[in-house]
Residue frames relative to the residue before (quaternion, step in Angstrom):
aa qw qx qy qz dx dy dz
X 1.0000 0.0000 0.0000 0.0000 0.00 0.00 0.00
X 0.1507 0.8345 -0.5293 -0.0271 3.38 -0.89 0.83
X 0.1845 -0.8229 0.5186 -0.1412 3.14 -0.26 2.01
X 0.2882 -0.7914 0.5325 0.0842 3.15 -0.67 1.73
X 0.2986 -0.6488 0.6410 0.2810 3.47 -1.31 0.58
X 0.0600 -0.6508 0.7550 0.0532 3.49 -1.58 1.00
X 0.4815 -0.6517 0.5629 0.1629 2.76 -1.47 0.92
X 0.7935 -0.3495 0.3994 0.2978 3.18 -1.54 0.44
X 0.5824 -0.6267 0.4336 0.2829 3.68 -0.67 1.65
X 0.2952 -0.7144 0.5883 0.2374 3.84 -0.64 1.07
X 0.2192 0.8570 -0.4544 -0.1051 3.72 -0.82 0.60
X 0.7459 -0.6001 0.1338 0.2561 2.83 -1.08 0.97
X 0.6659 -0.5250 0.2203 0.4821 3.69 -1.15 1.19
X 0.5856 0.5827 -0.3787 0.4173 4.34 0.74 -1.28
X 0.8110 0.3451 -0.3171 0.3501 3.38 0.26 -1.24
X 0.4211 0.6675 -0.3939 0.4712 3.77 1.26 -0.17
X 0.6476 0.6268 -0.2425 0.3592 3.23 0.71 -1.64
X 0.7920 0.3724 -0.1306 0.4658 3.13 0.30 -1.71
X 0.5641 0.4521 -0.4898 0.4873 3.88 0.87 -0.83
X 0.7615 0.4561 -0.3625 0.2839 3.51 0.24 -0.96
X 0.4001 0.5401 -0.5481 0.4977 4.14 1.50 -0.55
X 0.8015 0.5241 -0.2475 0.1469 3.12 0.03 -2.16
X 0.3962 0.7739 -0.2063 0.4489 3.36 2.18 -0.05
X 0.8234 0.3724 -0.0003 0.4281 2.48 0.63 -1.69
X 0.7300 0.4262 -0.3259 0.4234 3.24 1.23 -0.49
X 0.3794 0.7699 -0.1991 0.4729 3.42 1.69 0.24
X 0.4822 0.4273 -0.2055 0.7367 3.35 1.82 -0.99
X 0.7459 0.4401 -0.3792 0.3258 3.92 0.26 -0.56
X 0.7118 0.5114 -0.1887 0.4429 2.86 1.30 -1.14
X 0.6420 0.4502 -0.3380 0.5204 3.77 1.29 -0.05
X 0.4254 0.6126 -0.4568 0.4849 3.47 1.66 -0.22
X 0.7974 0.4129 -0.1695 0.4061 3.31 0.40 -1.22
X 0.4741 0.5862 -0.3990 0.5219 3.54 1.33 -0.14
X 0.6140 0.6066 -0.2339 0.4476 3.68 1.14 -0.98
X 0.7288 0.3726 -0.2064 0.5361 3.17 0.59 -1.13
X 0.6067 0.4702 -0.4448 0.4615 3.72 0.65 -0.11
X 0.6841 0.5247 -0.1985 0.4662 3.31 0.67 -0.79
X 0.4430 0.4644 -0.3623 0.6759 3.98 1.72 -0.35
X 0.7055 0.5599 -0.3085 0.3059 4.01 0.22 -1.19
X 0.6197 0.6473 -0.1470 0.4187 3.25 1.60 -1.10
X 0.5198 0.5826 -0.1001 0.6167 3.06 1.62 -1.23
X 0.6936 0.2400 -0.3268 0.5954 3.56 0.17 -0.84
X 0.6306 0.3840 -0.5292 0.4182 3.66 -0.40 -0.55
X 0.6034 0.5205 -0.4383 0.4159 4.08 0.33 -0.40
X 0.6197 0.5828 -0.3000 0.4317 3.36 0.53 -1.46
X 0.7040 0.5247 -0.2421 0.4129 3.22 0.46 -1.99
X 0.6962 0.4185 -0.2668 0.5186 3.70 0.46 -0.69
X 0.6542 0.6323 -0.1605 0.3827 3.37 0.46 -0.26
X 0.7571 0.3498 -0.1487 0.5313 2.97 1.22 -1.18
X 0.5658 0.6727 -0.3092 0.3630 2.96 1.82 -1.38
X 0.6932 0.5384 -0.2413 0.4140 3.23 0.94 -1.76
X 0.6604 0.4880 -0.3014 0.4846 3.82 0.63 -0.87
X 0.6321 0.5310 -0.3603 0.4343 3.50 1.21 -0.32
X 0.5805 0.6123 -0.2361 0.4820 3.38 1.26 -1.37
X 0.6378 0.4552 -0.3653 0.5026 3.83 0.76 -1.53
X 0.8048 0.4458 -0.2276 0.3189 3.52 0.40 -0.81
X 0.5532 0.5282 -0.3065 0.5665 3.46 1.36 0.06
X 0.5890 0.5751 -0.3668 0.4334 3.52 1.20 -1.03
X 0.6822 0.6399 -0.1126 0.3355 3.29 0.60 -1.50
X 0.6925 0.4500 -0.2363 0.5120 2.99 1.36 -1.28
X 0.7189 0.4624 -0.3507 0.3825 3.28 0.71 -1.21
X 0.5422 0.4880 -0.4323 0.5301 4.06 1.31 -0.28
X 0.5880 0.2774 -0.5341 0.5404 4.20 0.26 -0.07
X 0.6960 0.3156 -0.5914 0.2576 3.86 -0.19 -0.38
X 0.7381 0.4627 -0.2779 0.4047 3.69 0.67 -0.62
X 0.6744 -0.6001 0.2782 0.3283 3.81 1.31 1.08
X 0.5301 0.6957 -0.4140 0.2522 3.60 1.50 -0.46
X 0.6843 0.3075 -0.1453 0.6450 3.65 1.37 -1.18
X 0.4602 -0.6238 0.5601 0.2923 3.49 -1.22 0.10
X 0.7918 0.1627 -0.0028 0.5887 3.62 0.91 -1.20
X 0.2659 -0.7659 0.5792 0.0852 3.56 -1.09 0.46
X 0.6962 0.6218 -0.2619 0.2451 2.89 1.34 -0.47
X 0.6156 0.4416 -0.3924 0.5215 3.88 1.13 0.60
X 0.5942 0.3699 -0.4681 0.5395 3.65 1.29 0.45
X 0.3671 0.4188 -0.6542 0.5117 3.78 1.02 0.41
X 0.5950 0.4900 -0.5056 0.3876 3.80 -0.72 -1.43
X 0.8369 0.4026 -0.2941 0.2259 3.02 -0.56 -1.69
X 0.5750 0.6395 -0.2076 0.4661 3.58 1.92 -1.28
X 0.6973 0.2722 -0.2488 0.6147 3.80 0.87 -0.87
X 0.2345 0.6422 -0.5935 0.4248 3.85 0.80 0.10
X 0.7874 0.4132 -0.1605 0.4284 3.28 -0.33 -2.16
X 0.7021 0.5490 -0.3388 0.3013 3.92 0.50 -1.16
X 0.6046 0.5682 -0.2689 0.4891 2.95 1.36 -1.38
X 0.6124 0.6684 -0.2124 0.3648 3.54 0.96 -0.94
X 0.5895 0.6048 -0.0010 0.5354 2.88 1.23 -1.36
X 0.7473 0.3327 -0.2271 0.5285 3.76 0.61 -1.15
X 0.8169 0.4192 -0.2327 0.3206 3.25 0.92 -1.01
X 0.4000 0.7255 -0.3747 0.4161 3.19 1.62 0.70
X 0.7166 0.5664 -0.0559 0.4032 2.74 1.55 -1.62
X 0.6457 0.3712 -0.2589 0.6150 3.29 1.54 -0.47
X 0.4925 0.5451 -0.5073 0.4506 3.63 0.99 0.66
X 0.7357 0.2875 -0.2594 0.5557 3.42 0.79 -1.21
X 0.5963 0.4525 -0.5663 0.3449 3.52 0.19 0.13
X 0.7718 0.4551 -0.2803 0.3444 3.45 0.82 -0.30
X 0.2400 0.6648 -0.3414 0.6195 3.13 2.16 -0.37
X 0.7379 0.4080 -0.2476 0.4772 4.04 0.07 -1.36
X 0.6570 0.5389 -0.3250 0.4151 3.40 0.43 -0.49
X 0.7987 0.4617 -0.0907 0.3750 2.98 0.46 -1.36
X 0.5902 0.4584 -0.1968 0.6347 3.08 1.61 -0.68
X 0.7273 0.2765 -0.4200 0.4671 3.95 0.66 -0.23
X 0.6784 0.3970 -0.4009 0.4706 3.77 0.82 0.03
X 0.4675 0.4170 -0.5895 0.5100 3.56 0.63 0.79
X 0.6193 0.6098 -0.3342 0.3646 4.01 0.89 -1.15
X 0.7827 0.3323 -0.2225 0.4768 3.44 1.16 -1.41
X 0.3497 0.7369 -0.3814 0.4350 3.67 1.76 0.37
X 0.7506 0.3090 -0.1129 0.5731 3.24 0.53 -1.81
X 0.6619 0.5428 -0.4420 0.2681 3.57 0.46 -0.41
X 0.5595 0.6768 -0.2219 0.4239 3.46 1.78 -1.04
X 0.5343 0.6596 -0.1685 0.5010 2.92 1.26 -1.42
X 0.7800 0.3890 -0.1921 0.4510 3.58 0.37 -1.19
X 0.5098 0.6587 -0.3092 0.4589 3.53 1.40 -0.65
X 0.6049 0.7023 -0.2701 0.2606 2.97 0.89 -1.80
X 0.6439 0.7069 -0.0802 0.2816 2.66 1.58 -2.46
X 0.2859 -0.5821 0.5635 0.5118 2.67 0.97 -2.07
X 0.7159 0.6111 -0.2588 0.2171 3.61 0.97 -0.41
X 0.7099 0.2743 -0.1796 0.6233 2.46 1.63 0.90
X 0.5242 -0.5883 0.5226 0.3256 3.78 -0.57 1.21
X 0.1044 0.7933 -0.5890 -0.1132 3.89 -1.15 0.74
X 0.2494 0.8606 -0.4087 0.1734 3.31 1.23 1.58
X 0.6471 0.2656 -0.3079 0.6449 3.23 1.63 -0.28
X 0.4862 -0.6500 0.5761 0.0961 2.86 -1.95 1.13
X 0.2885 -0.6388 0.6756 0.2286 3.49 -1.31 0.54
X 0.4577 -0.6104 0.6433 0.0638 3.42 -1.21 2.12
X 0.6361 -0.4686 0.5085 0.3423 3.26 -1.73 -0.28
X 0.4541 -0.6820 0.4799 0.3136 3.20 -0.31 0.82
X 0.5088 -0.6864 0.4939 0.1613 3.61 -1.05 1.30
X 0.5022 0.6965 -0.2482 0.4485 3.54 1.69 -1.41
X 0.5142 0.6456 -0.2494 0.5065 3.42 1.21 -2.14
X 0.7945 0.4916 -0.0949 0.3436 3.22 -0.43 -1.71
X 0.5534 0.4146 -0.2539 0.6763 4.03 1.05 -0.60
X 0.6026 0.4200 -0.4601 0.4988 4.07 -0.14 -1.16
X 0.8411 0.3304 -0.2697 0.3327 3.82 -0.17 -1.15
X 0.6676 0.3612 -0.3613 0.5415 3.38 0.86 -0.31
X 0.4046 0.6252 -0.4327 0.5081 3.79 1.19 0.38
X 0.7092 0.4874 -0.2045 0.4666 3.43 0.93 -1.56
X 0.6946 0.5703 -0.2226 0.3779 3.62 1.15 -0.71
X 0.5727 0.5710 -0.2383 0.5378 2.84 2.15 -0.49
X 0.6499 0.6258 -0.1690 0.3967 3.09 1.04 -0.50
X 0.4784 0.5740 -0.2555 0.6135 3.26 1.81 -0.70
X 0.7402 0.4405 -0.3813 0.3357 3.22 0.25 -1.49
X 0.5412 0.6533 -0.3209 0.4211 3.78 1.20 -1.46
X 0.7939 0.2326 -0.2861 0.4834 3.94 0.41 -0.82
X 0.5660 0.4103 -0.6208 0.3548 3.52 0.71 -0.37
X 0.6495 0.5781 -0.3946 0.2972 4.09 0.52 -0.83
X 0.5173 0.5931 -0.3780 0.4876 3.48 1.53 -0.53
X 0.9414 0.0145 0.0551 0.3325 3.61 0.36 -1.04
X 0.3380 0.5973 -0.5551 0.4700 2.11 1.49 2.36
C-alpha cells in the first residue's frame, strides 16, 4: 500500500482575509448581543425600583395627610420591590462580566492564532456603566425610605 500524505488545501490570501473580518465581526456582534441582554435587565430593575419607590411615596404622602394611619407595610412591601430590583441588577451585571471576560479571553486567544484580526478593541461597555450607576440609584431610593 502506498498512501500519500496531502497536506492541507492551500488557500488563497482573500479567502483568509474575509473568514478572518467575518470573525471578528462575530465577536462584535455577540458583544452587542450582551449588552442587549444587560439593557433588558436594567429596564427590569428600573421598573422595579421605580415602582417600589412610587408605592412608597404614595403611602407616605396619604399618612401625612391623616388618610392611612400607618405607612409602615407599604414601605416593606416598597423596598421589597427595590431590593428586588437591585438584586437583579447585580446578577446581570455579573452575568455581563463574566460573560465579557470569557469573550475578551477567547477573542485574544484567537488573535494569538491569527484567526482573527485584534485591531479593534472592546471599550467598556456604556450599558455596564448605566447598570452601576442604576445600582447607585437604588441605594439612594432605600436609604431615603428608611431615613
Amino acid at each position: 500500500m502506498n498512501e500519500k500524505v496531502t497536506s492541507p488545501p492551500a488557500f488563497d490570501d482573500a479567502s483568509v482575509e474575509l473568514s478572518r473580518r467575518r470573525t471578528g465581526m462575530s465577536f462584535q456582534r455577540t458583544r452587542m448581543s450582551a449588552d442587549r441582554t444587560l439593557m433588558s435587565v436594567i429596564r427590569t430593575s428600573l421598573s422595579l425600583i421605580s415602582f417600589g419607590f412610587t408605592i412608597f411615596q404614595f403611602f407616605q404622602k396619604l399618612k401625612e395627610s391623616d388618610v392611612v394611619t400607618s405607612s409602615r407595610e407599604p414601605r416593606d412591601f416598597g423596598a421589597a420591590l427595590v431590593w428586588l430590583g437591585m438584586g437583579m441588577l447585580v446578577l446581570g451585571i455579573v452575568f455581563h462580566v463574566q460573560f465579557m471576560v470569557g469573550l475578551r479571553k477567547t477573542r485574544s486567544e484567537m488573535t494569538a492564532q491569527g484567526l482573527v484580526h485584534g485591531d479593534s478593541h472592546f471599550p467598556i461597555s456604556l450599558t455596564l456603566v448605566a447598570a452601576i450607576l442604576l445600582f447607585f440609584v437604588g441605594v439612594v431610593a432605600l436609604n431615603y425610605m428608611f431615613n
